[in-house]
C-alpha positions in Angstrom: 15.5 -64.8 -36.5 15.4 -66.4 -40.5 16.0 -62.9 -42.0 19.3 -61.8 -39.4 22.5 -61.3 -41.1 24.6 -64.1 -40.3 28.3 -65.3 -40.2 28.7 -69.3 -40.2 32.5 -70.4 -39.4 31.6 -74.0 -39.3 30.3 -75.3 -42.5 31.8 -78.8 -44.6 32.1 -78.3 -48.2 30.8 -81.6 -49.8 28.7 -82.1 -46.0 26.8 -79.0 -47.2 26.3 -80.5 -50.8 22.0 -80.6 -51.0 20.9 -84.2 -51.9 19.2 -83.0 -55.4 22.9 -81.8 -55.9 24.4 -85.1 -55.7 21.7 -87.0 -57.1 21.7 -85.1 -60.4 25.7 -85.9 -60.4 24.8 -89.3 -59.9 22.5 -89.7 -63.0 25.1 -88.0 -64.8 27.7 -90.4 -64.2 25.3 -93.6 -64.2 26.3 -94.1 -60.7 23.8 -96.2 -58.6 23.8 -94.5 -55.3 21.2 -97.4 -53.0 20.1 -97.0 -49.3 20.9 -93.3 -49.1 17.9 -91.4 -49.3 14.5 -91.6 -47.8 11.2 -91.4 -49.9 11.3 -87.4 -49.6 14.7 -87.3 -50.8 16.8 -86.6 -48.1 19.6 -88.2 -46.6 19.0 -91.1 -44.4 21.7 -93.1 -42.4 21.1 -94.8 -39.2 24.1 -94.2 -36.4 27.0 -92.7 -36.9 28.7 -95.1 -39.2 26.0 -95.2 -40.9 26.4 -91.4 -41.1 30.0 -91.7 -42.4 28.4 -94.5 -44.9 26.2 -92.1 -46.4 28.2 -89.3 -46.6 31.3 -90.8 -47.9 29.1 -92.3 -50.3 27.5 -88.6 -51.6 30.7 -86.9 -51.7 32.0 -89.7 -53.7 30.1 -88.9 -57.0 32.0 -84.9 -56.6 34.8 -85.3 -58.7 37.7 -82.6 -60.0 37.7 -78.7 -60.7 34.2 -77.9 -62.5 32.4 -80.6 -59.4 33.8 -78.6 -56.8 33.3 -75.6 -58.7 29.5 -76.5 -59.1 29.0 -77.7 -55.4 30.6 -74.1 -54.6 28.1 -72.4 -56.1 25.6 -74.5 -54.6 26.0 -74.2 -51.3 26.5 -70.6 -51.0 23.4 -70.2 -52.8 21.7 -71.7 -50.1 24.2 -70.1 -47.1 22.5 -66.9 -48.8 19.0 -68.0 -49.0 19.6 -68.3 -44.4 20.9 -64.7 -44.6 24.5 -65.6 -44.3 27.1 -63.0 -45.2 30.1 -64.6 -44.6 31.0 -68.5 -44.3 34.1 -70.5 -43.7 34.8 -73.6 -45.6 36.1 -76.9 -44.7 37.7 -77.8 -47.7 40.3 -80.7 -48.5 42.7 -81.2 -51.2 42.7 -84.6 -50.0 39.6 -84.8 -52.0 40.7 -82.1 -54.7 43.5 -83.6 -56.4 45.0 -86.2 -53.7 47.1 -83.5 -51.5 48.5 -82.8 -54.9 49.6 -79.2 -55.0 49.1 -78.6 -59.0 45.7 -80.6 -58.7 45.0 -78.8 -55.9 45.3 -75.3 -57.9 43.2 -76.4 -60.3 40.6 -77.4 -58.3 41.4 -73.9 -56.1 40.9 -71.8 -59.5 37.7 -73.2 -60.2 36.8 -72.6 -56.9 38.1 -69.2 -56.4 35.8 -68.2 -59.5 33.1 -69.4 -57.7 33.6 -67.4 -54.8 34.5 -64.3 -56.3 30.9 -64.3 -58.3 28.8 -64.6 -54.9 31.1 -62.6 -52.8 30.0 -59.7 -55.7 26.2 -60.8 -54.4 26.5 -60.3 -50.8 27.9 -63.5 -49.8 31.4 -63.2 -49.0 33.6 -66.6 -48.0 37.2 -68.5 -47.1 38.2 -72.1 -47.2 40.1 -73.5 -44.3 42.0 -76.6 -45.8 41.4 -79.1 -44.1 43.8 -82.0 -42.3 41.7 -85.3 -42.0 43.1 -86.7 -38.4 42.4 -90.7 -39.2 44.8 -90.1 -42.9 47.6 -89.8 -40.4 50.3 -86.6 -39.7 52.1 -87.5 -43.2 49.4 -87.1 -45.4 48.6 -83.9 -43.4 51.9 -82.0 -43.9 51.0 -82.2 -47.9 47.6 -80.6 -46.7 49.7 -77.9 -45.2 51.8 -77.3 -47.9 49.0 -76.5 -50.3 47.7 -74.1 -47.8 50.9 -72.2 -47.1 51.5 -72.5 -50.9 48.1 -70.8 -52.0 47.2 -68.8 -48.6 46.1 -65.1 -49.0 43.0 -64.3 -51.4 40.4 -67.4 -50.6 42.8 -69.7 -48.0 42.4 -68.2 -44.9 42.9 -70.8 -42.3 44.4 -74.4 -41.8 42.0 -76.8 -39.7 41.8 -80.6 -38.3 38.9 -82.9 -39.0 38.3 -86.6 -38.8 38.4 -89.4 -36.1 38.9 -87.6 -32.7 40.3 -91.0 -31.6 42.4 -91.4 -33.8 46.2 -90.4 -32.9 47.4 -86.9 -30.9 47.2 -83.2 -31.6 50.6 -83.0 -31.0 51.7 -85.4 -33.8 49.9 -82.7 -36.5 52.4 -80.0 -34.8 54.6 -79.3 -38.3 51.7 -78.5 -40.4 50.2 -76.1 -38.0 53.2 -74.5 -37.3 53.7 -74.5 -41.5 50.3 -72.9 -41.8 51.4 -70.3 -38.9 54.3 -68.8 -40.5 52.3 -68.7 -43.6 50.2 -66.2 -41.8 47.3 -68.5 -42.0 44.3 -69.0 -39.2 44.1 -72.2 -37.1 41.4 -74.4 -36.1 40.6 -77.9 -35.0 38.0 -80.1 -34.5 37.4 -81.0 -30.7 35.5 -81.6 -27.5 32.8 -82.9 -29.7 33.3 -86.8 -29.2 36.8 -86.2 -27.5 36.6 -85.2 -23.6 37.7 -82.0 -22.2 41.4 -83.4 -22.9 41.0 -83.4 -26.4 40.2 -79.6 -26.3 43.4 -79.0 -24.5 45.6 -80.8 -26.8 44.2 -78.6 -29.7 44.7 -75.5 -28.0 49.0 -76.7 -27.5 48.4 -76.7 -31.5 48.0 -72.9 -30.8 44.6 -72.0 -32.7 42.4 -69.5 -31.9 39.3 -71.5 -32.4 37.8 -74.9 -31.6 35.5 -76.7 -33.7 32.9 -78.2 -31.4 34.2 -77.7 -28.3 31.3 -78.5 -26.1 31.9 -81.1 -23.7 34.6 -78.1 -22.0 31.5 -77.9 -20.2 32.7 -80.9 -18.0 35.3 -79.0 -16.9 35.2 -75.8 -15.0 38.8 -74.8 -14.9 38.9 -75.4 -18.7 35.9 -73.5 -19.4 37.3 -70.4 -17.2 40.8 -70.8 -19.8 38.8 -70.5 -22.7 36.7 -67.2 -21.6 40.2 -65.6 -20.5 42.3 -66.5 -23.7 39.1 -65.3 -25.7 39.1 -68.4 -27.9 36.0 -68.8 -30.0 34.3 -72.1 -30.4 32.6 -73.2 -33.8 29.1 -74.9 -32.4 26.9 -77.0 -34.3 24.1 -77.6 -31.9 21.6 -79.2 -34.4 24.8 -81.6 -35.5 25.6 -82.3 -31.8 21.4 -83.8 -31.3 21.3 -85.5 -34.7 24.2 -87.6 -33.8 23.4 -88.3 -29.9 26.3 -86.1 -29.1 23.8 -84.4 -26.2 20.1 -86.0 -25.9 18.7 -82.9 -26.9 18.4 -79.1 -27.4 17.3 -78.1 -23.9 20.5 -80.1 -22.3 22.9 -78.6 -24.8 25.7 -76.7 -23.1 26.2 -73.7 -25.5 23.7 -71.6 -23.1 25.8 -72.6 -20.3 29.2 -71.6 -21.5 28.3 -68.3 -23.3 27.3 -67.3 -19.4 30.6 -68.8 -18.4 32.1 -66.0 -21.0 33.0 -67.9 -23.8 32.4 -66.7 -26.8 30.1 -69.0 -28.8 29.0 -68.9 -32.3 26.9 -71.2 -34.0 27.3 -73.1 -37.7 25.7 -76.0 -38.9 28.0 -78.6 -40.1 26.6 -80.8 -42.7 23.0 -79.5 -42.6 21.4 -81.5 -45.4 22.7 -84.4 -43.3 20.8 -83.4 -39.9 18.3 -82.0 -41.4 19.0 -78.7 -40.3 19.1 -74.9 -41.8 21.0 -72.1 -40.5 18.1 -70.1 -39.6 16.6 -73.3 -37.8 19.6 -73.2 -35.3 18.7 -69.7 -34.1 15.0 -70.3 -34.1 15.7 -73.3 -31.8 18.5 -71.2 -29.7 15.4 -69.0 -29.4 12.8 -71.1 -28.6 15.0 -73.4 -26.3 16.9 -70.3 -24.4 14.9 -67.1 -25.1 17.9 -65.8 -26.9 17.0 -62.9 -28.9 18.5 -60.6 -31.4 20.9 -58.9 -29.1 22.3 -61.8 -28.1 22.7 -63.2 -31.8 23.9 -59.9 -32.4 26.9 -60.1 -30.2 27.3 -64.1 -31.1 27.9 -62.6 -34.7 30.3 -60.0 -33.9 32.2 -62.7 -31.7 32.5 -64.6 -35.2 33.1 -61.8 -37.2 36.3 -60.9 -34.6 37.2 -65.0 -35.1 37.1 -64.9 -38.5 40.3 -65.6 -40.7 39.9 -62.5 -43.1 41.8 -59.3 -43.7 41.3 -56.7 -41.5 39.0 -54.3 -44.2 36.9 -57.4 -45.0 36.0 -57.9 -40.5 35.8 -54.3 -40.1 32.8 -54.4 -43.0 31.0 -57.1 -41.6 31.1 -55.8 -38.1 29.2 -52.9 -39.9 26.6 -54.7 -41.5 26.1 -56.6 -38.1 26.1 -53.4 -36.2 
């Protein structure tokens, strides 16, 4: 399945930034970075604080408009090297500029450059700015205002990431609706630690996607309400085991609710983090549920349809998928 064109809808900017990445920033800053790698190099955290530890700690060292621009470039060279052709971003201007909306451009710019370069190559993509739940629904509204102020060209979407238990949806309700008359996509992060509740209270937010999204499965009614409204949910499935979010791959639910009739995709998250690649995910799907290219097929076209692009750019993927 390695060499299948594929759309990812899930993926974290600096979670996607490859340890040699962030090592070689390191050394260029003379910044010690202790007790986040293993002897092969990788990250290595123990449970999920630790995980937040580690990660806060990498992303740390990526600082202003020619980092971000670099990172860029680095991860969709690799999104490239698993055969995707389209990704969505999780990207923060929390973390570009301080919700600043100059520093934020600046930071965008570089970015944009980035992005324009690889789309040329075959590798097209979108950020989806990014509220972080646990910064509170203040900070959030200056997230929105970026993304209404620079939507259209590479801002496609508005999202919600963060502490699950921290706070409601509903208290993040002005910078959705914001992002809505904007024209922009919506998304939030859900039903990953959050119970079938939490999935609800996204969907009053009005988005047409959920990130996560699995444990609907605990609910039958819910499950049924997602396969009738058509909303797509961003899985992770290697990020849900790495984290103890199921046990394992054979008990993980996404099987299970594509036969229910929702419409499932599959992303990975912060790979480097669980150790996971975009075409590992399918050649697990495949090993663990016989899935095969039809079914990855129609799994891509779901995400293509879910996408936040213009119309030309989804009806050309749907072609190269078809």
């Amino acid at each position: 399945m390695s060499m299948q064109k594929k759309i990812e809808l899930h993926l974290h900017l600096e979670g996607a930034a490859p340890p040699a990445f962030i090592r070689g920033l390191a050394k260029e800053r003379h910044r010690e970075l202790r007790g986040m790698f293993d002897d092969q190099g990788r990250y290595s955290y123990g449970d999920f604080n630790d995980f937040l530890r580690v990660y806060e700690a990498a992303t740390s060292v990526v600082e202003g408009p020619a980092d971000y621009a670099r990172l860029l470039s680095a991860v969709l060279n690799e999104c490239g090297e698993q055969g995707a052709i389209y990704v969505e971003l999780f990207v923060s201007p929390e973390f570009c500029g301080g919700g600043d909306l100059a520093a934020w451009q600046d930071h965008l710019g570089a970015m944009e450059e980035v992005a324009g370069e690889y789309a040329l190559s075959g590798v097209e993509s979108r950020a989806i700015l990014t509220c972080i739940r646990h910064y509170g629904p203040d900070r959030a509204k200056k997230t929105a205002i970026c993304a209404a102020e620079t939507s259209g060209g590479w801002v496609a979407g508005l999202g919600l990431a963060g502490a699950e238990d921290i706070g409601e949806a509903k208290d993040f309700a002005w910078s959705f609706d914001c992002a809505r008359e904007a024209g922009l996509g919506l998304t939030a992060h859900a039903g990953e630690w959050g119970g079938p509740q939490s999935i609800r209270d996204a969907l009053d937010l009005g988005v047409s996607r959920i990130g996560h999204g699995i444990r609907a499965i605990e609910d039958p009614a819910l499950v049924r309400d997602l396969a009738e409204k058509g909303i797509t949910l961003e899985v992770c499935p290697g990020s849900n085991v790495a984290l103890g979010v199921v046990p394992d791959w054979s008990s993980h639910p996404i099987a299970r609710l594509a036969d229910a009739g929702v419409r499932v995709t599959v992303s990975t998250d912060d790979p480097p983090f669980f150790r996971t690649t975009l075409s590992r995910e399918y050649d697990m799907l495949a090993d663990r549920f016989g899935w095969a290219e039809e079914e990855f097929r129609q799994m891509n076209l779901w995400a293509a349809e879910a996408a936040f692009c213009d119309n030309e750019t989804r009806d050309r993927l749907k072609q190269e998928l078809s």
